[in-house]
C-alpha positions as CSV (number, residue, x, y, z in Angstrom):
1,X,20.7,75.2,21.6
2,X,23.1,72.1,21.5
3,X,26.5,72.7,20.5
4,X,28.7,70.0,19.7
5,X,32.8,69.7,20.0
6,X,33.8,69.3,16.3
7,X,37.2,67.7,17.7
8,X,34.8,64.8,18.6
9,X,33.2,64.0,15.9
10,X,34.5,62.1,13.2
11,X,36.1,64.8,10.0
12,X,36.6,63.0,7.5
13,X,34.9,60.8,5.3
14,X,38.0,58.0,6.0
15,X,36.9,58.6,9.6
16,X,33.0,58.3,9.3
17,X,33.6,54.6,7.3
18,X,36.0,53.6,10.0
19,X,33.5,54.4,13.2
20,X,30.9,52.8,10.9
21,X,33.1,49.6,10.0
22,X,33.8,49.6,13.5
23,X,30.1,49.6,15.0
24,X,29.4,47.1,13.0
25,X,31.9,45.0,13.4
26,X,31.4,44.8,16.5
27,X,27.5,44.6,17.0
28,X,26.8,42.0,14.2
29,X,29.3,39.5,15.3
30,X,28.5,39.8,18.9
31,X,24.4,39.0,18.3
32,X,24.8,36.9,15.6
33,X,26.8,34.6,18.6
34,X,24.6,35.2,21.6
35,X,22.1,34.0,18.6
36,X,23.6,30.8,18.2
37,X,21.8,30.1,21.4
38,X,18.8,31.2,21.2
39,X,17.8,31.3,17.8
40,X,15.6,33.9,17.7
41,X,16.9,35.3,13.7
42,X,17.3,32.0,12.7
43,X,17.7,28.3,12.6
44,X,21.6,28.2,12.6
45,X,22.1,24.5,12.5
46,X,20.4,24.6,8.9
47,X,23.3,26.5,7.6
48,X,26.0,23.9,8.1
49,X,27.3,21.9,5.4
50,X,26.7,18.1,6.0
51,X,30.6,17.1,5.2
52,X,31.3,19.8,8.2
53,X,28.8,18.4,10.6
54,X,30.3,15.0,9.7
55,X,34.1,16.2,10.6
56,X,32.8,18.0,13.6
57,X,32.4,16.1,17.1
58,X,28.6,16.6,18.6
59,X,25.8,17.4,17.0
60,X,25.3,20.6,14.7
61,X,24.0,22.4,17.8
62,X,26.9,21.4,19.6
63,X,29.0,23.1,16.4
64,X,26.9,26.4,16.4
65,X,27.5,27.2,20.2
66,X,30.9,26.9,19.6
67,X,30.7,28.8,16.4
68,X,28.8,31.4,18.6
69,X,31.8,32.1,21.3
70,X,34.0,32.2,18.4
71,X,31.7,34.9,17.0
72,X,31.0,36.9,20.1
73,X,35.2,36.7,20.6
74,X,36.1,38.1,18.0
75,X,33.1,41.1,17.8
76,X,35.1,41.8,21.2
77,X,38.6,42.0,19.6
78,X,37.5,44.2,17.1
79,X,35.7,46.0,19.7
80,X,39.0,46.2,21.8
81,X,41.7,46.2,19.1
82,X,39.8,46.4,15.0
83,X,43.6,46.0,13.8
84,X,43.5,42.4,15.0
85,X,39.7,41.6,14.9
86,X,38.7,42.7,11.5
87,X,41.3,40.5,10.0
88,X,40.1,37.9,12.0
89,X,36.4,38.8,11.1
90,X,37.2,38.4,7.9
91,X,39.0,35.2,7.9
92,X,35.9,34.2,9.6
93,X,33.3,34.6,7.6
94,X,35.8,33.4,4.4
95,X,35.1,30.0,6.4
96,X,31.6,30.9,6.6
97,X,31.5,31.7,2.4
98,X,33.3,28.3,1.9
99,X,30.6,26.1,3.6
100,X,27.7,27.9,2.5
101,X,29.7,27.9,-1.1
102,X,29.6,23.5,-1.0
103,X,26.5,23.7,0.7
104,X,23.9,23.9,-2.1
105,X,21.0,26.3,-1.9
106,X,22.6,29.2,0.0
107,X,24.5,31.3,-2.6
108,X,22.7,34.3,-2.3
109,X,24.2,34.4,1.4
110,X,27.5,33.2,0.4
111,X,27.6,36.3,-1.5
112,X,26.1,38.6,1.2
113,X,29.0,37.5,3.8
114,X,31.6,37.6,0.9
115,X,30.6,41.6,0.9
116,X,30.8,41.8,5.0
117,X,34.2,39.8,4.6
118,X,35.3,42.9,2.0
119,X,33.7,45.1,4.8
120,X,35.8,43.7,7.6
121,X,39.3,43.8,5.3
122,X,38.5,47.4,4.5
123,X,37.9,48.3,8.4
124,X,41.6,46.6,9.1
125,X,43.4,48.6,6.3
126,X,41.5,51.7,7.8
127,X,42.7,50.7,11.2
128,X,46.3,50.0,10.0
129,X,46.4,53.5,8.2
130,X,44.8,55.3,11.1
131,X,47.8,54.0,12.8
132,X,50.5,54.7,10.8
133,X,49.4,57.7,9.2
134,X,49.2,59.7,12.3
135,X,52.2,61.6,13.7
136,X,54.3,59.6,16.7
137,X,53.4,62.1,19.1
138,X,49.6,62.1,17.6
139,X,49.2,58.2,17.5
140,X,45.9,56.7,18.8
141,X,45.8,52.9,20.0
142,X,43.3,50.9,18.3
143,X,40.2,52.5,20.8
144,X,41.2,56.0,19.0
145,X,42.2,57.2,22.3
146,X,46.0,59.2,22.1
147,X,48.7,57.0,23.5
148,X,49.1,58.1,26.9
149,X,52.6,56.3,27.1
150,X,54.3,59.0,24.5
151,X,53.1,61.6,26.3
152,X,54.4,60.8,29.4
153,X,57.8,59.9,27.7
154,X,57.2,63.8,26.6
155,X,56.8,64.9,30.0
156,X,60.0,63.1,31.5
């Protein structure tokens, strides 16, 4: 029989949308950049609004591997620190909505990364309440782990 260790596994339902947020987060961001090298989902280039590709030095290729470190960054920062990434995610893919918005033909995923930019402002107010809400001597740092610094000061 497998037993679990209920102190590992997320208790509440604030909790569970936060690890999820958080996987996701990360994942997405990180292969939708490696993608912008190989892709394998998609023809990226095809998503880029002419008037950006015009302001942009290099070709639209040249923009989408950039675009792709960008991504893969900041799927690490949330990865590392989701109070400093998801905002970042977000403001990321409100750049994303705006081209795709005065880029006729691609509304419907305009509106799909409008609802992952929600999704990425929601995992930030979770991770700025996950902080705050817990008890000085309680805190986590952004990787949920306790802050070993207070509980050394505690031990001095």
């Amino acid at each position: 029989m497998t037993t679990t260790h209920a102190h590992t596994l997320p208790r509440t339902g604030a909790d569970q949308a936060y690890l999820l947020l958080r996987v996701i987060f990360v994942v997405a961001p990180i292969v939708a950049g490696i993608d912008k090298f190989a892709d394998v989902l998609t023809d990226w280039d095809q998503y880029l609004a002419p008037w950006v590709n015009d302001i942009l030095p290099g070709s639209a290729q040249d923009a989408m591997h950039v675009i792709g470190v960008v991504e893969i960054s900041a799927g690490l920062l949330v990865a590392l620190a989701p109070r400093y990434g998801a905002p970042l995610v977000a403001a990321w893919l409100g750049g994303i909505v705006f081209n795709l918005l005065t880029y006729s033909g691609y509304y419907d995923i305009a509106l799909r990364d409008f609802g992952l930019m929600v999704g990425a402002l929601a995992l930030w107010r979770l991770s700025v309440d996950r902080g705050a809400s817990m008890p000085r001597r309680e805190q986590a740092d952004d990787a949920g782990q306790p802050d070993q610094r207070v509980h050394m000061a505690a031990a001095r």
